[in-house]
C-alpha atoms as a printed R data frame, in Angstrom:
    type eleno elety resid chain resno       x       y      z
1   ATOM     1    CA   UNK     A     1 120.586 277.356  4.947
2   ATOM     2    CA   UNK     A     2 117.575 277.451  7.234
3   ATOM     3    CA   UNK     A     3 117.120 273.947  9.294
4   ATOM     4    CA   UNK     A     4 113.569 273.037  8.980
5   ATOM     5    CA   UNK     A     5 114.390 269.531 10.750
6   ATOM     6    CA   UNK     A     6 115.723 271.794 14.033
7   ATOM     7    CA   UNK     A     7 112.299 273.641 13.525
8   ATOM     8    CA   UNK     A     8 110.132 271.049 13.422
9   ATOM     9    CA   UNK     A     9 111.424 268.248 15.874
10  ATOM    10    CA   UNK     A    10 110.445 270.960 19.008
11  ATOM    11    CA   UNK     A    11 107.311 272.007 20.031
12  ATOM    12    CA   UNK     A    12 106.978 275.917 20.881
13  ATOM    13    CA   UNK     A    13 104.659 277.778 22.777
14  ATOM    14    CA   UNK     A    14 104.089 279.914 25.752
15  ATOM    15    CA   UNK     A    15 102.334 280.390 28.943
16  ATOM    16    CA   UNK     A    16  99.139 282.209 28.330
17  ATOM    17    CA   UNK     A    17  96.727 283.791 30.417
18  ATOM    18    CA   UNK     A    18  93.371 282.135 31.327
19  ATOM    19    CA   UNK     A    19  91.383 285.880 31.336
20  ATOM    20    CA   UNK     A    20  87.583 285.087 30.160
21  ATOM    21    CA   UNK     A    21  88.432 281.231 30.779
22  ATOM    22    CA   UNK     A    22  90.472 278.581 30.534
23  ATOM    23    CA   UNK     A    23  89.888 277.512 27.270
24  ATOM    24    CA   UNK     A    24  90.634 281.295 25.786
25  ATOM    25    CA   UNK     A    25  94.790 280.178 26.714
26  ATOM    26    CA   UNK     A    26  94.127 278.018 23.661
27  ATOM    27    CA   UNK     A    27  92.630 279.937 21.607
28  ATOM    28    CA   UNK     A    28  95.373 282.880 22.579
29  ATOM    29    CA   UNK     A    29  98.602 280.695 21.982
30  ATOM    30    CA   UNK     A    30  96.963 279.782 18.587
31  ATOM    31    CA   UNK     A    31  96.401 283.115 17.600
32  ATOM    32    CA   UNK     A    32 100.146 283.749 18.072
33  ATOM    33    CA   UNK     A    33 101.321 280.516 16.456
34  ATOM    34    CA   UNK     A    34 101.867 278.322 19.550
35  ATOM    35    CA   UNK     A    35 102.064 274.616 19.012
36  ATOM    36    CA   UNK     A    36 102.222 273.602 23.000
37  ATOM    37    CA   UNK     A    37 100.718 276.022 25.710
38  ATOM    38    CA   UNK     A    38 101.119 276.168 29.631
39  ATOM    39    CA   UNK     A    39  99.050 278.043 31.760
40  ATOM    40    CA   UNK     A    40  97.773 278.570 35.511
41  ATOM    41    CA   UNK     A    41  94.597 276.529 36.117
42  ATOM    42    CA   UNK     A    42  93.733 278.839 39.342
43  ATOM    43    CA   UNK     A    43  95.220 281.478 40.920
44  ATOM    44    CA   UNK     A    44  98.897 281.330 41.676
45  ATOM    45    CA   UNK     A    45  99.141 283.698 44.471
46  ATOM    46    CA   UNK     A    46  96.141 282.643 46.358
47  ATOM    47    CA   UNK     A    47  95.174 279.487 48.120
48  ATOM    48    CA   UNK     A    48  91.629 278.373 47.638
49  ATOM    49    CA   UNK     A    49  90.139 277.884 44.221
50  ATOM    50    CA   UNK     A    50  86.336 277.057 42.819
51  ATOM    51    CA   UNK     A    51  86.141 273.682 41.534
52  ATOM    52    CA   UNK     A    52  85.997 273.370 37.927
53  ATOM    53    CA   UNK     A    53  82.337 273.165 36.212
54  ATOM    54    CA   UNK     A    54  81.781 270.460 34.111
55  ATOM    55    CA   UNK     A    55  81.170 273.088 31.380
56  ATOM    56    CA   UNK     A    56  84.854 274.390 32.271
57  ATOM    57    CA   UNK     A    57  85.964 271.306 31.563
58  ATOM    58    CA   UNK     A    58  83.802 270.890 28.525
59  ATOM    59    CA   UNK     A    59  84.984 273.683 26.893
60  ATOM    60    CA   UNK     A    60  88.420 273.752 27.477
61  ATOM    61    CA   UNK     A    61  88.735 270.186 25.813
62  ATOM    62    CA   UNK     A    62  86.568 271.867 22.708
63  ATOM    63    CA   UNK     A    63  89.696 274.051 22.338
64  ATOM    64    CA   UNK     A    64  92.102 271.847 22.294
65  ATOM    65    CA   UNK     A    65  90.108 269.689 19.688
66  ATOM    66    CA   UNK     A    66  89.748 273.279 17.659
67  ATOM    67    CA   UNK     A    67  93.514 274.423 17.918
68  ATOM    68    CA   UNK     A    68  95.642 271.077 18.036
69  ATOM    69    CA   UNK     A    69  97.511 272.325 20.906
70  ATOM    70    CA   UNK     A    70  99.364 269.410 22.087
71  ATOM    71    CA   UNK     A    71 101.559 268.844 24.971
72  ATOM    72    CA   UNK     A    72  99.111 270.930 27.509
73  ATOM    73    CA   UNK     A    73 100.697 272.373 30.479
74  ATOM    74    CA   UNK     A    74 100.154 274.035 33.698
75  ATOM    75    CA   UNK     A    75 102.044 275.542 35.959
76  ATOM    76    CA   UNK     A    76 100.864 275.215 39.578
77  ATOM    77    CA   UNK     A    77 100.977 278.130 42.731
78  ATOM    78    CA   UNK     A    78 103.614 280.345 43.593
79  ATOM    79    CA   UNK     A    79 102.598 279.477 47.194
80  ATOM    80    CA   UNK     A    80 103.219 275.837 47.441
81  ATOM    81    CA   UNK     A    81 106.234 274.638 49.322
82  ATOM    82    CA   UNK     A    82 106.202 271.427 49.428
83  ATOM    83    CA   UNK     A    83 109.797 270.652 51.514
84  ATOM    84    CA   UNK     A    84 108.943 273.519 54.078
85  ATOM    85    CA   UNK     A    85 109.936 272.837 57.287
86  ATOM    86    CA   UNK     A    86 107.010 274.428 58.813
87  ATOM    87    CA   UNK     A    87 104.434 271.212 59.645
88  ATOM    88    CA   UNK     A    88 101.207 273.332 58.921
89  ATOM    89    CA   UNK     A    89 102.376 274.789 55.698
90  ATOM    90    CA   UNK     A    90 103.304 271.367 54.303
91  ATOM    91    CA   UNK     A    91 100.082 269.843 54.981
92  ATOM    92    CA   UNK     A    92  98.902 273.294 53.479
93  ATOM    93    CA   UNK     A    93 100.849 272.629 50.856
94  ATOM    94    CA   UNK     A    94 100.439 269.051 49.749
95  ATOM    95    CA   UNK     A    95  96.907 269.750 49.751
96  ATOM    96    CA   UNK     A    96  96.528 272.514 47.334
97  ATOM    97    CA   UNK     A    97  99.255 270.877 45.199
98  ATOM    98    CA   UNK     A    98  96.799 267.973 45.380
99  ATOM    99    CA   UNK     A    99  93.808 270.088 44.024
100 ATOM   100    CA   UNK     A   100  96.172 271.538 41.327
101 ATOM   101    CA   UNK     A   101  96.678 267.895 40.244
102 ATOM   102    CA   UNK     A   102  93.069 266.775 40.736
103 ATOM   103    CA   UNK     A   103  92.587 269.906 38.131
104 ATOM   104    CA   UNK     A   104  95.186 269.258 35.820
105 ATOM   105    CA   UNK     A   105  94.033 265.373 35.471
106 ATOM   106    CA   UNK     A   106  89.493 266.989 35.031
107 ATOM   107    CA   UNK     A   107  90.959 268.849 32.163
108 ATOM   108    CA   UNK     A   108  93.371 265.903 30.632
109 ATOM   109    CA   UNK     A   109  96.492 268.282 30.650
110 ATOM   110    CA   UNK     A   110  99.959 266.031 30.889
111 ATOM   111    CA   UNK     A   111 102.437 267.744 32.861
112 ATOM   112    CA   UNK     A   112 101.945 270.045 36.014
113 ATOM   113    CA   UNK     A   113 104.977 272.063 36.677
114 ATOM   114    CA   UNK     A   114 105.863 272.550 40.409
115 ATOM   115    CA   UNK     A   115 109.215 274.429 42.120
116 ATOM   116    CA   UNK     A   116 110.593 272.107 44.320
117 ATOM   117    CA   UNK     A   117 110.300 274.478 47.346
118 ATOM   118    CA   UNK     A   118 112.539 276.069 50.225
119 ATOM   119    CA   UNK     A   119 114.636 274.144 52.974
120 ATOM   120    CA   UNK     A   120 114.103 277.630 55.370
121 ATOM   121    CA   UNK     A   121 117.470 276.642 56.736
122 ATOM   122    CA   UNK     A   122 117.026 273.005 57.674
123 ATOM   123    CA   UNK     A   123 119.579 272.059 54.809
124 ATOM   124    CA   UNK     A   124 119.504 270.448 51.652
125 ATOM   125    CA   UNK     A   125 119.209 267.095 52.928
126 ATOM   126    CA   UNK     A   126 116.470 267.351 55.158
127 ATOM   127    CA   UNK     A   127 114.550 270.040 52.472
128 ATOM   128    CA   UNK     A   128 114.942 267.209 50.163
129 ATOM   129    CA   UNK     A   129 113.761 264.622 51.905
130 ATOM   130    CA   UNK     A   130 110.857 266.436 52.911
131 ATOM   131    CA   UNK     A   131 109.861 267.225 49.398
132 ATOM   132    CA   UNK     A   132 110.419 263.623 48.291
133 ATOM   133    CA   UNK     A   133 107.848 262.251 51.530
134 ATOM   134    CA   UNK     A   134 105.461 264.662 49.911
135 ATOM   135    CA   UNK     A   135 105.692 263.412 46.520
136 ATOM   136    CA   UNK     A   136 105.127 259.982 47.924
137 ATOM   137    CA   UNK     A   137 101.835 260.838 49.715
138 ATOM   138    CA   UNK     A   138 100.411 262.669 47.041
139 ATOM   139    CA   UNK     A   139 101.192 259.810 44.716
140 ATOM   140    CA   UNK     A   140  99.593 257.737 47.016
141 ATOM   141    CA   UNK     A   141  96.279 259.870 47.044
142 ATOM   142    CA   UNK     A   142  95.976 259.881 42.897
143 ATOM   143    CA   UNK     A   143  97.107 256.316 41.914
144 ATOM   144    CA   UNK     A   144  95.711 256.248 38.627
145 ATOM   145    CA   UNK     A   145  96.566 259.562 37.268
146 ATOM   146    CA   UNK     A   146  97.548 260.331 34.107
147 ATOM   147    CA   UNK     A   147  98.953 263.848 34.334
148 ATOM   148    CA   UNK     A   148 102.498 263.925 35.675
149 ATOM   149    CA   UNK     A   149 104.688 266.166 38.321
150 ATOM   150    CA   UNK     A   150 107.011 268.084 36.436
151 ATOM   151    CA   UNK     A   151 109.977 269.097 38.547
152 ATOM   152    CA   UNK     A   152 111.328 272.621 37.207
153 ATOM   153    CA   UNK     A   153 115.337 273.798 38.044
154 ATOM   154    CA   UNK     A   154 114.999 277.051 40.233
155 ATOM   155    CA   UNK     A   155 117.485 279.961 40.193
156 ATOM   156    CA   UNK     A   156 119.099 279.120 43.339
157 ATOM   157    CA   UNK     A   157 117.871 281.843 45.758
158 ATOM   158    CA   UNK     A   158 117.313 282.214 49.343
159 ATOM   159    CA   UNK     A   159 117.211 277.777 50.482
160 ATOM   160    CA   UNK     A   160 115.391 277.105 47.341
161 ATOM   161    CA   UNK     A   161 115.987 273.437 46.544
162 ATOM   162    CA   UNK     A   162 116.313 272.608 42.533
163 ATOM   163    CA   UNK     A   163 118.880 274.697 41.253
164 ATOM   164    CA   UNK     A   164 121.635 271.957 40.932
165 ATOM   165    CA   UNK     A   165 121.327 268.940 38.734
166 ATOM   166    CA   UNK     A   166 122.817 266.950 42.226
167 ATOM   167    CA   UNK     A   167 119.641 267.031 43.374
168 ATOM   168    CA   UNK     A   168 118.027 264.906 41.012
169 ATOM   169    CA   UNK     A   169 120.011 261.704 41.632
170 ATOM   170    CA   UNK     A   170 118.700 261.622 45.381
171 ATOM   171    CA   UNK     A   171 114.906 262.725 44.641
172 ATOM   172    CA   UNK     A   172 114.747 259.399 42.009
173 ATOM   173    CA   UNK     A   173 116.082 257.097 44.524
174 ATOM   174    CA   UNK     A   174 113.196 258.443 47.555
175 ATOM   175    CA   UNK     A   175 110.396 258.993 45.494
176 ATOM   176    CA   UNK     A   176 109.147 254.879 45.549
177 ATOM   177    CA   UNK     A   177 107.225 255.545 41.939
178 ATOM   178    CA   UNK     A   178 110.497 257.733 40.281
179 ATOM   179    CA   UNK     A   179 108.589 256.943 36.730
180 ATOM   180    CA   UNK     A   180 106.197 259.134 37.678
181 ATOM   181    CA   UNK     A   181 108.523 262.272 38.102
182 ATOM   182    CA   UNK     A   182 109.072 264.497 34.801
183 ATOM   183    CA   UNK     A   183 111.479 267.364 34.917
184 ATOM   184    CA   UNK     A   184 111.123 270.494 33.513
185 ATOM   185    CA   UNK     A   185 114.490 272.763 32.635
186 ATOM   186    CA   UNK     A   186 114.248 276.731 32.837
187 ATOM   187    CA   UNK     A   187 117.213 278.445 30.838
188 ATOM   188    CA   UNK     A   188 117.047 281.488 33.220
189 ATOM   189    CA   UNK     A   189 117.166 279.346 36.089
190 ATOM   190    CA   UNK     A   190 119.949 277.241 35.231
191 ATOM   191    CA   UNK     A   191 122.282 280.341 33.816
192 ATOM   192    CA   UNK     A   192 121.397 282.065 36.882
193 ATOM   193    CA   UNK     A   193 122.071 279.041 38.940
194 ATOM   194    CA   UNK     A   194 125.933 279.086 37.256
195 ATOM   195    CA   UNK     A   195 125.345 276.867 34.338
196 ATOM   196    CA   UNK     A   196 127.230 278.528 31.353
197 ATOM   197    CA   UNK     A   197 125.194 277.612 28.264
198 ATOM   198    CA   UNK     A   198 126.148 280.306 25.860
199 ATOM   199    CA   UNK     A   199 128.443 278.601 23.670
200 ATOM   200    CA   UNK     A   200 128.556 275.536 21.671
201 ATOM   201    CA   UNK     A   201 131.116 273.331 24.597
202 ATOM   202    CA   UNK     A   202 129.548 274.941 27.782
203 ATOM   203    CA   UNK     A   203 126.110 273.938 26.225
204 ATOM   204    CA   UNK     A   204 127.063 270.537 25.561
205 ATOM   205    CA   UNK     A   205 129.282 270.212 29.020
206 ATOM   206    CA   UNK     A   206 125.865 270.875 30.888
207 ATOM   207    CA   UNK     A   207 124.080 268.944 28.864
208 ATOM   208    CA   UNK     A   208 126.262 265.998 29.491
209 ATOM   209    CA   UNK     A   209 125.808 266.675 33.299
210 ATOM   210    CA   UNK     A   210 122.131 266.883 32.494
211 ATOM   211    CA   UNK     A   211 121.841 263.618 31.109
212 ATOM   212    CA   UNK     A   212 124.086 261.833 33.475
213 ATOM   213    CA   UNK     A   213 122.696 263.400 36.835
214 ATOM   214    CA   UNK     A   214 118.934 263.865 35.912
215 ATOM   215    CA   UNK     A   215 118.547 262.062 31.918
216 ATOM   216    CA   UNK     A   216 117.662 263.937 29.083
217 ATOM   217    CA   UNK     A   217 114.965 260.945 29.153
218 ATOM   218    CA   UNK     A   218 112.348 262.632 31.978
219 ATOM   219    CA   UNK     A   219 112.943 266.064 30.337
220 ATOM   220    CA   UNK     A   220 109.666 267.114 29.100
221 ATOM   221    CA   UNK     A   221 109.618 270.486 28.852
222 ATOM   222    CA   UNK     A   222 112.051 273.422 28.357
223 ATOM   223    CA   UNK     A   223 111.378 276.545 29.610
224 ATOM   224    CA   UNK     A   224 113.205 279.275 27.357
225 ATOM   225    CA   UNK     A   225 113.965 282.646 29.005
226 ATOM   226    CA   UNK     A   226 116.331 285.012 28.657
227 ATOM   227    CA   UNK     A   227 118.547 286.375 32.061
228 ATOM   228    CA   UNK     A   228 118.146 289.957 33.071
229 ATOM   229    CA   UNK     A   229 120.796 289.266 36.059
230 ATOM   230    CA   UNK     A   230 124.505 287.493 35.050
231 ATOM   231    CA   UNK     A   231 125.448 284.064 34.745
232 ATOM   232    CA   UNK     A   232 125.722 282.420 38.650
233 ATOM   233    CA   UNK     A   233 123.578 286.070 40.144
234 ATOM   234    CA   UNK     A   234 121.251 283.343 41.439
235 ATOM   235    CA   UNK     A   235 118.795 286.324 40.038
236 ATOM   236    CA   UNK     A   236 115.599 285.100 38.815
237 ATOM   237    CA   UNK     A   237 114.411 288.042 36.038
238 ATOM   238    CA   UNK     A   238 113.294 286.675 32.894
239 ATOM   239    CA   UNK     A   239 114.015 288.655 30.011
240 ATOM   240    CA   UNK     A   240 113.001 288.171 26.031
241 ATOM   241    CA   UNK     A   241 114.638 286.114 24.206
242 ATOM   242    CA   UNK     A   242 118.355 287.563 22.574
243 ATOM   243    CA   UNK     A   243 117.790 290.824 25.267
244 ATOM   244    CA   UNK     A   244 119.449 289.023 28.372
245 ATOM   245    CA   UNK     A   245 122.837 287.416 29.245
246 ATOM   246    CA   UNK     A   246 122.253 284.144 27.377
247 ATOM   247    CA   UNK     A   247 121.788 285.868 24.118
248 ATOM   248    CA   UNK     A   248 120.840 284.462 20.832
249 ATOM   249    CA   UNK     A   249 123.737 282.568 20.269
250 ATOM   250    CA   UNK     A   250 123.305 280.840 23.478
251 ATOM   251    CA   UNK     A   251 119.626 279.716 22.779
252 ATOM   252    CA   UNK     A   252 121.523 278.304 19.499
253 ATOM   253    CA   UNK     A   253 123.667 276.359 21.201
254 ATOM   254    CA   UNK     A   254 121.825 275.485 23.881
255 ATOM   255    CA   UNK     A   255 118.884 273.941 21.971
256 ATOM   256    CA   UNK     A   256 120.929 272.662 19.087
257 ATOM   257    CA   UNK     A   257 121.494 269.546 20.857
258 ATOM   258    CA   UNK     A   258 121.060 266.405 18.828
259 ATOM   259    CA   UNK     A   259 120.092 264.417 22.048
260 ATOM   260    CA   UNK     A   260 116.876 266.734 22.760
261 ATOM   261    CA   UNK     A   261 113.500 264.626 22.060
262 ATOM   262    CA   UNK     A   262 111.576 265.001 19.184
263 ATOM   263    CA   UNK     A   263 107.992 266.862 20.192
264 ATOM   264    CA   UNK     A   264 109.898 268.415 23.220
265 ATOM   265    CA   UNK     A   265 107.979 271.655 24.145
266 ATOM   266    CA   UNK     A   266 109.815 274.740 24.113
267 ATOM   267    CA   UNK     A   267 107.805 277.209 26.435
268 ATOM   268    CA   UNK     A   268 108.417 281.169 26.714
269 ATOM   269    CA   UNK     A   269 107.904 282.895 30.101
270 ATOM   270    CA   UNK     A   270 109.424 286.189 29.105
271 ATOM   271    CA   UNK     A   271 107.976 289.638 30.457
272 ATOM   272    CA   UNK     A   272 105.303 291.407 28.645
273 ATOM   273    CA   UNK     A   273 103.185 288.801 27.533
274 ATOM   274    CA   UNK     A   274 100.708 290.663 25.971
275 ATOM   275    CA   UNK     A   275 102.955 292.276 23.245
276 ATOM   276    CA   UNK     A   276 106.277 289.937 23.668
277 ATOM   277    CA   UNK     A   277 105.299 286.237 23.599
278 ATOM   278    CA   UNK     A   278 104.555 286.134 19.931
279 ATOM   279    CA   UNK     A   279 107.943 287.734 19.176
280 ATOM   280    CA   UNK     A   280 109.542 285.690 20.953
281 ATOM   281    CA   UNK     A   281 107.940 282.657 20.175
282 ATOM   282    CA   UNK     A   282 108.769 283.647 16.580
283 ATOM   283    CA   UNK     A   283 112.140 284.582 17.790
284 ATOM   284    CA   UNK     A   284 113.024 281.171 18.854
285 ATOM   285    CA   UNK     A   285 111.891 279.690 15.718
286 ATOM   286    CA   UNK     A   286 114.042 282.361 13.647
287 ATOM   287    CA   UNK     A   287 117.310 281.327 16.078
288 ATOM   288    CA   UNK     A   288 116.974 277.240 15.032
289 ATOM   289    CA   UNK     A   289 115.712 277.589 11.383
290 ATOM   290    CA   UNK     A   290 119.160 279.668 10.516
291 ATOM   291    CA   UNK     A   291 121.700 278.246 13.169
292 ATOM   292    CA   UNK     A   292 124.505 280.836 11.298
């Protein structure tokens, strides 16, 4: 029998585009039956962005009174790197991942979701620790913020920081307000990263690791893509939902688990957004409603 209460204790969505405006991600995800949204509030392959109008602003919080949409989410440039160990680029850095905050809190959204960035050979430690000093200063620049840094598991490529849950233990303890880091948890990324989930004990095994090395209790957001490349390829290509190496059964399992959150968004980032992301979105739904 179909399990409504597995349907309705998530919230899904998908990352939309912004083309015409901002506000026109809204009204996009709720033409294809999104509950939550993320989206990019500026370019993410270019550095410099125009400020937000107040009329921006204005109507992008008109949509979200018109559609419901509810958690709001953006994801913030491909460019920033925020444990670099080039000096320039990290100021670089910290400041446009500063703006993308500044941007994120104008418009009321709750979570911006950031990569953690690349070592470039100076080692996990020192990567780590670079990424955690930036944290601190840009918490120190927006004390009264409401939107949150959302730290998202990576694929594991090149010195990329993020794709092992071991990191998470040491960013808490060196980031001096830790209640102000969220975590967001790509299924690509971690199968990629060698994180079996496909079946009912791997899923739970990582999801025991999860919640002992990070805590289910800072996960807001799932990101739910499907793996072009095979499990531990450290291969980051998205693919729809049921057509990678996860398959359906494995988003079953994976997201099955009793301990997930109610309201916990469940975001699609799968190719061909303009003709997949409802189908998937609707795919995901189909996979918990009739777990057999």
């Amino acid at each position: 029998m179909p399990d409504a209460h597995l349907v309705s204790r998530f919230r899904f969505g998908a990352h939309m585009p912004t083309t015409g405006g901002l506000y026109n991600a809204l009204h996009s995800g709720a033409a294809i039956d999104c509950d939550a949204v993320q989206l990019f509030t500026a370019s993410p392959r270019q550095w410099a962005s125009k400020p937000l109008t107040s009329k921006e602003i204005r109507n992008f919080r008109r949509a979200v009174e018109a559609t419901g949409i509810d958690p709001l989410i953006a994801h913030d440039s491909y460019l920033i790197n925020l444990a670099t160990s080039d000096e320039a680029l990290r100021e670089k850095s910290r400041n446009a991942f500063l703006e993308e905050m500044n941007r994120a809190e104008a418009l009321g959204l709750d979570y911006l979701v950031t990569h953690m960035g690349a070592h470039g050979g100076a080692g996990e430690q020192i990567g780590l620790e670079r990424l955690c000093d930036s944290i601190n200063w840009l918490h120190q620049q927006i004390p009264n913020h409401r939107v949150k840094i959302a730290l998202e598991t990576t694929a594991g490529q090149g010195t990329y920081l993020g794709a092992s849950f071991d990191h998470f233990p040491l960013i808490f303890s060196l980031v001096e307000e830790s209640e102000r880091l969220t975590v967001c948890l790509d299924t690509c990324h971690i199968f990629v990263a060698g994180y079996d989930i496909r079946t009912s004990e791997t899923a739970k095994a990582v999801w025991d690791e999860f919640d002992t090395k990070v805590g289910i209790e800072r996960l807001v957001c799932i990101h739910a893509n499907d793996a072009q490349k095979p499990l531990g390829s450290k291969t980051d290509r998205h693919a729809s939902i049921g057509a990678g190496h996860i398959g359906d059964a494995g988003f079953r399992a994976f997201l099955g688990d009793v301990r997930l959150p109610d309201g916990l968004p469940i975001i699609v980032e799968t190719p061909d957004a303009d003709t997949m992301h409802a189908v998937n979105v609707w795919h995901l739904r189909q996979l918990l409603a009739n777990p057999s």
